[in-house]
C-alpha positions as CSV (number, residue, x, y, z in Angstrom):
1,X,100.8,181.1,176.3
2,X,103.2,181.1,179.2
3,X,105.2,184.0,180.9
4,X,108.3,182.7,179.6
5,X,107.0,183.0,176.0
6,X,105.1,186.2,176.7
7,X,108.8,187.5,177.5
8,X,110.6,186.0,174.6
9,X,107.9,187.9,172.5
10,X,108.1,190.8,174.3
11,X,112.0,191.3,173.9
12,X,111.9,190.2,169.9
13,X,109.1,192.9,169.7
14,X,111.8,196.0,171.4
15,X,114.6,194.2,169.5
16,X,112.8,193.9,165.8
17,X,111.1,197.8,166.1
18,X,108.0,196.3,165.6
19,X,105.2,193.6,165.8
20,X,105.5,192.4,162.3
21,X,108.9,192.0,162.0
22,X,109.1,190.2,165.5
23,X,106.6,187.8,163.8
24,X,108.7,186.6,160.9
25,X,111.4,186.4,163.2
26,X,109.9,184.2,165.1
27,X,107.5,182.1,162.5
28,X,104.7,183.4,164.5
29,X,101.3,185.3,163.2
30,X,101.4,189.0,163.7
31,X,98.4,188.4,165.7
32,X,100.0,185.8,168.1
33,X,102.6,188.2,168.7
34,X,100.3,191.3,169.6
35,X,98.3,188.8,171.9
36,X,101.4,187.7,174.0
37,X,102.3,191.1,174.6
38,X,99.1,192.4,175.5
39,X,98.6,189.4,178.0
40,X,102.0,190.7,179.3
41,X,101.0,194.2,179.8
42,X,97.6,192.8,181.4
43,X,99.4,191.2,183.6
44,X,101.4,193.7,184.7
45,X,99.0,196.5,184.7
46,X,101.3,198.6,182.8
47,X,101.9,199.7,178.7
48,X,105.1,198.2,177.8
49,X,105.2,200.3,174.1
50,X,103.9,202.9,172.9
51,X,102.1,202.4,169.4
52,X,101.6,205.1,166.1
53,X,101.3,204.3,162.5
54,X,104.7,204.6,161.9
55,X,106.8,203.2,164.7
56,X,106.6,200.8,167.9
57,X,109.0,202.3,170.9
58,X,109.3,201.2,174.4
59,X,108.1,203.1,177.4
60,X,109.7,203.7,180.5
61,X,108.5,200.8,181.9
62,X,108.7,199.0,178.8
63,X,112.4,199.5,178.9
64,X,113.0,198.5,183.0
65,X,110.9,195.3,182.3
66,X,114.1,194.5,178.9
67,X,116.1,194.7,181.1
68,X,114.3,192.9,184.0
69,X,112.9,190.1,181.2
70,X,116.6,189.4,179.8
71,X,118.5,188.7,182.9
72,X,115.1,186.4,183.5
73,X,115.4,184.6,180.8
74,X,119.6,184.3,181.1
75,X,118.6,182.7,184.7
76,X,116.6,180.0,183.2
77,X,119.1,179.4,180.9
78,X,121.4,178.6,183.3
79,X,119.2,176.7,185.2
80,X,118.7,174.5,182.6
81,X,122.2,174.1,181.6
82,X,122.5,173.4,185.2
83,X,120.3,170.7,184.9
84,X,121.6,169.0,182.2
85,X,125.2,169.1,184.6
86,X,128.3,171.4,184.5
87,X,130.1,168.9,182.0
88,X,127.2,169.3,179.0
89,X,128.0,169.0,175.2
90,X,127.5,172.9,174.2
91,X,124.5,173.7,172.1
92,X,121.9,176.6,171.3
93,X,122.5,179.7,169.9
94,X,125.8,181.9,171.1
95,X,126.1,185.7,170.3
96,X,129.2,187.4,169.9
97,X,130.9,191.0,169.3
98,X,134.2,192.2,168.4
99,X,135.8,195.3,166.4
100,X,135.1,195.2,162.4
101,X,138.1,194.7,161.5
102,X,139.1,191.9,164.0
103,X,136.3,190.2,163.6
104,X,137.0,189.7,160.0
105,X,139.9,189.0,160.3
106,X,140.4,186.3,163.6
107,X,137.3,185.7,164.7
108,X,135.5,184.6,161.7
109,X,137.8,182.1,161.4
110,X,138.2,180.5,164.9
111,X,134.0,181.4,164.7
112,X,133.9,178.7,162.1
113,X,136.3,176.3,163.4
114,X,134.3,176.2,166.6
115,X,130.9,175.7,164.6
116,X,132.5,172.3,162.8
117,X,133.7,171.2,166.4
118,X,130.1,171.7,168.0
119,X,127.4,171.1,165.4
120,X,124.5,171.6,168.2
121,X,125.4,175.5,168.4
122,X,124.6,178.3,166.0
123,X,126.4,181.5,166.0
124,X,125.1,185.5,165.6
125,X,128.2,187.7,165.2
126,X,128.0,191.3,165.5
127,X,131.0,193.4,164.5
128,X,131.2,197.0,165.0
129,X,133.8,199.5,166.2
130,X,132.0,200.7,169.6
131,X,131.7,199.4,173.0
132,X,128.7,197.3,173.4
133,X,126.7,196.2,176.8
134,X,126.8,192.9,176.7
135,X,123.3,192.7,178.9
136,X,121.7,195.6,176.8
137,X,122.3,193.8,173.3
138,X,121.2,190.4,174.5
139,X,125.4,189.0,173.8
140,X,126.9,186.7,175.3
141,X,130.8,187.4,174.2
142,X,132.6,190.3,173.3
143,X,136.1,191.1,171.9
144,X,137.9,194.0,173.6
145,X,141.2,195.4,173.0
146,X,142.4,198.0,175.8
147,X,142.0,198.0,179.6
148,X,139.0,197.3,181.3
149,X,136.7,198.9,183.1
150,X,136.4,197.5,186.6
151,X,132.4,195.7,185.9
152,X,131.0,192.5,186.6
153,X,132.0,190.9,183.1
154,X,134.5,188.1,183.8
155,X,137.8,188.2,181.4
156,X,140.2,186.1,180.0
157,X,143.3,187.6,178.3
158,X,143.8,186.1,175.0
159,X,147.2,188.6,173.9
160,X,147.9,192.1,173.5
161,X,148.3,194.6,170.5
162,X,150.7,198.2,169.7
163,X,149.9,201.3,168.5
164,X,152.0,201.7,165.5
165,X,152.6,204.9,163.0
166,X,152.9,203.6,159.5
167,X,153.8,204.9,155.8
168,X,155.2,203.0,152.9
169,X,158.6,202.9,152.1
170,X,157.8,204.9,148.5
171,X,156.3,208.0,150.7
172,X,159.4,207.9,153.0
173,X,161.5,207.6,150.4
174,X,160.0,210.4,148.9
175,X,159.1,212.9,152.0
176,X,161.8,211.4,154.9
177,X,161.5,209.5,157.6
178,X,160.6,210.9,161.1
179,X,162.9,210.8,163.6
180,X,160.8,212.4,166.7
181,X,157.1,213.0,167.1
182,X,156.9,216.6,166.4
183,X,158.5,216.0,162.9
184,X,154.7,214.2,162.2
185,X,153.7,218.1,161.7
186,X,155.9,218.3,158.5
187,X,153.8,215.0,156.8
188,X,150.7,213.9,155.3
189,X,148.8,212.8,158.6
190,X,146.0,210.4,157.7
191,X,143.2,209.7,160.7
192,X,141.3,207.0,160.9
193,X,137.8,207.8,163.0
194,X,136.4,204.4,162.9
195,X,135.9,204.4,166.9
196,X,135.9,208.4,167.2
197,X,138.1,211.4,166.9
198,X,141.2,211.9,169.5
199,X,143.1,215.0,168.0
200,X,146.1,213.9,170.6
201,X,148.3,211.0,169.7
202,X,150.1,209.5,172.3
203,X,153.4,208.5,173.0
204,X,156.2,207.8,175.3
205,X,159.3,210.0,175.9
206,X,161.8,208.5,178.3
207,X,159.5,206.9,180.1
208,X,156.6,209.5,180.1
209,X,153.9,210.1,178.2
210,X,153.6,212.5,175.5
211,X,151.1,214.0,173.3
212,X,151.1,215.2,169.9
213,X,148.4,217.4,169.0
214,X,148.2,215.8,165.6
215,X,146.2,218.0,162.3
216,X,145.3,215.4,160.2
217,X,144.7,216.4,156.2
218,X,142.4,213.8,156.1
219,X,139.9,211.6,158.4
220,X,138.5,208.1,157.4
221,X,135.8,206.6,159.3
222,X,137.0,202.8,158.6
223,X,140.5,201.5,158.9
224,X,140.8,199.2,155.5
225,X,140.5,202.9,153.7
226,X,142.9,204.0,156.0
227,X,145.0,201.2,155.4
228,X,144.9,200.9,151.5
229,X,145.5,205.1,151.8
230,X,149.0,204.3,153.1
231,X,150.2,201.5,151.2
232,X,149.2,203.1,148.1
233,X,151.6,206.5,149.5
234,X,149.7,209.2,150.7
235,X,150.7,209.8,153.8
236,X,151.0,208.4,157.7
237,X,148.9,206.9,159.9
238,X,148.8,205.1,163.5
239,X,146.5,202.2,164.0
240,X,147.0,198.7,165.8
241,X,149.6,196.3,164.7
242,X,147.0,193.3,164.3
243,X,145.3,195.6,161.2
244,X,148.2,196.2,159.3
245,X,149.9,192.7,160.2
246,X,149.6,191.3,156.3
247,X,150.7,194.8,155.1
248,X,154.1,194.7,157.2
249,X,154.8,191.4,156.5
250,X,154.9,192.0,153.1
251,X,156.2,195.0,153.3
252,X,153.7,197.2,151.5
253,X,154.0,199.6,154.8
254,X,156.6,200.0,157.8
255,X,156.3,201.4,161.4
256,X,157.9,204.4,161.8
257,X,159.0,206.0,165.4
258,X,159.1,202.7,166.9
259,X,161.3,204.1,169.8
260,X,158.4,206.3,171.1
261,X,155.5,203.7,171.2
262,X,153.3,203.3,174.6
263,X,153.0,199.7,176.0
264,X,150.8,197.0,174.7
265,X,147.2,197.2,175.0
266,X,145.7,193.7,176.1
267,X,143.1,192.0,174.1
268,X,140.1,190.3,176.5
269,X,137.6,187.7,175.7
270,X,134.4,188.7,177.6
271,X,131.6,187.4,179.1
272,X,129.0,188.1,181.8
273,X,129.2,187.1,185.1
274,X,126.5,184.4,186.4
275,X,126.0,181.6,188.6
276,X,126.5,179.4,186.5
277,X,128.4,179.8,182.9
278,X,127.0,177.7,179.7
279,X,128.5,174.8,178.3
280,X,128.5,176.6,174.7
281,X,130.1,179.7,176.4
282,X,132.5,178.4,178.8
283,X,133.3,176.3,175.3
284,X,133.6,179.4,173.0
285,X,135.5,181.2,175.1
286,X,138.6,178.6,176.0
287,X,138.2,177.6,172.3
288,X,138.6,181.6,171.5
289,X,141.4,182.7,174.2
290,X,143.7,179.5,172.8
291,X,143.6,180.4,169.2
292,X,144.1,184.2,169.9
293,X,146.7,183.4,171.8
294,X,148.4,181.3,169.1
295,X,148.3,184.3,166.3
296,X,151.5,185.8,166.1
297,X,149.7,189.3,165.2
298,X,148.7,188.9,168.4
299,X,151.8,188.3,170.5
């Protein structure tokens, strides 16, 4: 077996949790698998897991040598993209992230549409409301919405989003509509936690920031409850104007103190910085910053 497979195994192993599930992933023998790493680890003169009954975890070298065996692996990935010239028909697997709720929403279907275009590349999606490391997770694309961090990723803006309070027109009917921030202390407040807990909402007064110390009644960890909370009456919320898009449009639910939002946050396609960039990359990423930046929830 060579060191290339050795490390392929190796990272499935730390990926799966285990030997056994590493082998089904990879249609190999749960002997096979324990023999690759083992010829790893002899050749390294170090343990790369430690091993009980119950679990498989990583040591400390273990978890330098994920690290070390990923970007390894990206390298010859390149090189072999390389090889094939700068011009080559995408293929091979891509691996993407976004937020829940965007993902379903946009990039499941641009996702799909890509898929039909390029029928030598599969696709692993991963949606989840956190901040991922590309490098760490073995991705190759990421969705963000917000400013950057200064890093190494490379980014291509694809539109921009607002933070919008909303209620439905029944509630305000019923309870009035807000004319100022602080009057948000005299309603329903609904927070959604689905990234974490802020207990300051921000917005703009004549230029400045301001903050509301907001005292929500209730907290929901996922935005469609959120959502479907405040169409149905309850109370107000604030979320992004790409979630509730379909809900304004029909007007189920209005924004409310529109006057004091903060400017636009931008929405990035992501991608890690290299030598050289795959074909099926490069692809995805034109093919993903063109239709983002056709969505008019988006603009």
């Amino acid at each position: 077996m060579n060191r290339f497979h050795a490390i392929q195994v190796f990272i499935k192993v730390a990926e799966c949790g285990g030997f056994a599930a590493a082998a089904r992933n990879l249609s190999m023998s749960p002997p096979a698998v324990t023999r690759a790493v083992a010829m790893l680890e002899d050749r390294l003169g170090t343990r790369l897991f430690v091993r009980t009954t119950r679990s498989v975890r990583l040591t400390q070298s273990g978890q330098r040598f994920l690290e070390d065996g990923r970007r390894i692996l990206l390298d010859l990935e390149e090189a072999e993209e390389a090889a094939v010239g700068s011009h080559a028909t995408p293929r091979g697997q891509l691996r993407i992230t976004a937020p829940v709720l965007f993902g379903r929403m946009f990039v499941t279907p641009i996702l799909g549409e890509f898929l039909d275009l390029y029928p030598q590349v599969t696709a692993r999606a991963f949606f989840i409301d956190r901040v991922v490391n590309l490098m760490d997770e073995g991705l190759d694309v990421a969705i963000r919405i917000g400013e950057l961090p200064d890093s190494s990723l490379i980014a291509t803006r694809a539109g921009s989003v607002r933070q919008v309070m909303i209620a439905s027109p029944g509630y305000l009917k019923k309870h009035g509509l807000p004319q100022q921030p602080e009057d948000l202390s005299n309603h329903k407040l609904i927070q959604s936690v689905a990234i974490g807990v802020t207990a300051d909402w921000q917005f703009q007064k004549d230029g400045s920031p301001f903050y509301f110390r907001a005292e929500p009644r209730l907290s929901i960890n996922t935005n469609d409850a959120v959502i479907e909370l405040v169409a149905g009456g309850w109370g107000i919320s604030r979320l992004l104007s790409y979630q509730v898009a379909p809900f304004l449009a029909d007007g189920r639910i209005q924004t409310v103190l529109s006057a004091y939002e903060m400017p636009p946050s931008p929405i990035h396609v992501v991608h890690q910085e290299g030598r050289m960039v795959s074909a099926r990359v490069r692809a995805f990423v034109d093919f993903m910053a063109e239709r983002l930046r056709a969505a008019p929830a988006l603009n």
